[in-house]
N, C-alpha and C positions, 0 to 999 in steps of 0.2 A: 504494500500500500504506500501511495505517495502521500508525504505532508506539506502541507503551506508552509514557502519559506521563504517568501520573496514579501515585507511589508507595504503598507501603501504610505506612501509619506509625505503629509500636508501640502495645503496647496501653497504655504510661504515657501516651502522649499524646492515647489515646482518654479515657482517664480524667482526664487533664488539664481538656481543654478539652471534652470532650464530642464529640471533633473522629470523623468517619466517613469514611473515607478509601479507596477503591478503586480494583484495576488496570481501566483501561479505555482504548480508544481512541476520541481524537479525530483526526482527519483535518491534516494539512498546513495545507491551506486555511484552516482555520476556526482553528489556533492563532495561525497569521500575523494574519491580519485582526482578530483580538481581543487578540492581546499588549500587555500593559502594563496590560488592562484585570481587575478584579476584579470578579462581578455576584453579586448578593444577589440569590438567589428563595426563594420558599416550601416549594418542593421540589429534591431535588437534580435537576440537568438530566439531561434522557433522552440516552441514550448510542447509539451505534452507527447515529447516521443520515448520513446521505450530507456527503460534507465538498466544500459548494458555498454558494452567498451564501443559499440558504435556510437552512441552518443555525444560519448566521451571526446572521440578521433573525429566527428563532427564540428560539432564544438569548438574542437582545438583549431579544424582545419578554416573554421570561421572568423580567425582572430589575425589581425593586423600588427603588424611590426611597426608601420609608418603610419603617422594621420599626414595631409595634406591642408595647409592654411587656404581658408578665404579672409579678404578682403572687408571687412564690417565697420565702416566708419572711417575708413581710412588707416585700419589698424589688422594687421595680418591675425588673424581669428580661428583656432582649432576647434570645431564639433565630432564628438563621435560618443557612439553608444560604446558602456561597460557593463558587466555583469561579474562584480565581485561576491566569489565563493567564499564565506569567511572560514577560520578555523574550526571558532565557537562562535556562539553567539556572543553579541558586543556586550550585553547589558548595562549597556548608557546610551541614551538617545544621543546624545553628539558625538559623532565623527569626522572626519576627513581625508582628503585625498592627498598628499605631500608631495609636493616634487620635487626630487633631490637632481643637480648632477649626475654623470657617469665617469667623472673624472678621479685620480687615483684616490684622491681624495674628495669624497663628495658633498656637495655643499648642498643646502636647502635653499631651495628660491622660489617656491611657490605652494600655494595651497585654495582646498576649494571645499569651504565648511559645511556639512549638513545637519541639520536640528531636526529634532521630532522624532528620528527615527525609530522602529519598534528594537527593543532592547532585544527581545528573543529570534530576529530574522539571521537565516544564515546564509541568504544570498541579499543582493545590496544589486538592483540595476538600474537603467535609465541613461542619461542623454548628458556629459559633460561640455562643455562649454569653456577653453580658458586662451587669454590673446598676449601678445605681448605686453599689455597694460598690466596684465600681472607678474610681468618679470619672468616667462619666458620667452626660448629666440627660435627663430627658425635655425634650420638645420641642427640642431640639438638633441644627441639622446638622453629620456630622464627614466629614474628611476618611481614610480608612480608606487606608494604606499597607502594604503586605506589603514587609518590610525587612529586612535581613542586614547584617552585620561580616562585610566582608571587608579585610583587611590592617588592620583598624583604620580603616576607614569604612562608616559606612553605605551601602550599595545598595537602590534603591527599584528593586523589580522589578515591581510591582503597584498599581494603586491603582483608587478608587472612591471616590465622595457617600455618605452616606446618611442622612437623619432619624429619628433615635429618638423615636418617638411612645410 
């Protein structure tokens, strides 16, 4: 049996981040075998298929190494859908996404805060949104963390590559 694990999550944080977020289920199987991992595709992933290693290799084969900038105001503008698998559940409504360099030493230069979220969800998806007006660049690869405070530390429940082209 599948359970709901995907939260719905207010409409200030739709208008926040642009973020689009629905109940749905993903299978046992396929949350295990992907936790920890965050995937960037083009579209949001199809739902309700069988939760077995095809899924899984689906999935995987749906996810993007590069996003590609437009232009929004005169300022180069990355969109794309995520679907972060968490470890555990977060159990703290605030999270976020970090964005660190990939240099040897990595530095943090960005982030994109969401509120509201359901404490007990173990998938996290929807529509990011972030441009150079928050500090980062084209041609750049980052390291993308989905992060929380809990007791006064940071928790990295997710992560993911990606090159903003």
């Amino acid at each position: 049996m599948k359970s709901k694990t995907i939260a719905i999550v207010g409409a200030a944080l739709a208008l926040m981040l642009g973020a689009t977020t629905a109940s749905a289920d993903i299978g046992k199987k396929v949350r295990k075998r992907l936790a920890g991992k965050v995937l960037i595709t083009q579209k949001a992933l199809p739902l309700g298929l069988d939760d077995n290693d095809a899924t899984v290799k689906k999935y995987k084969a749906l996810a993007v190494k590069s996003v590609t900038h437009k232009i929004v105001d005169g300022i180069p503008t990355w969109s794309f859908h995520y679907t972060a698998f968490l470890k555990a559940p977060p159990k703290i409504s605030s999270l976020a996404f970090d964005f660190y360099t990939t240099d040897k030493k990595p530095l943090y230069v960005a982030d994109k805060r969401f509120t509201g979220v359901d404490p007990s969800l173990t998938i996290l998806s929807g529509v990011l949104d972030i441009s150079e007006d928050d500090n980062v660049n084209k041609n750049r690869t980052y390291t993308i963390k989905l992060t929380g405070k809990i007791r006064g530390r940071e928790k990295v429940f997710a992560t993911t590559k990606v090159e903003l082209k």
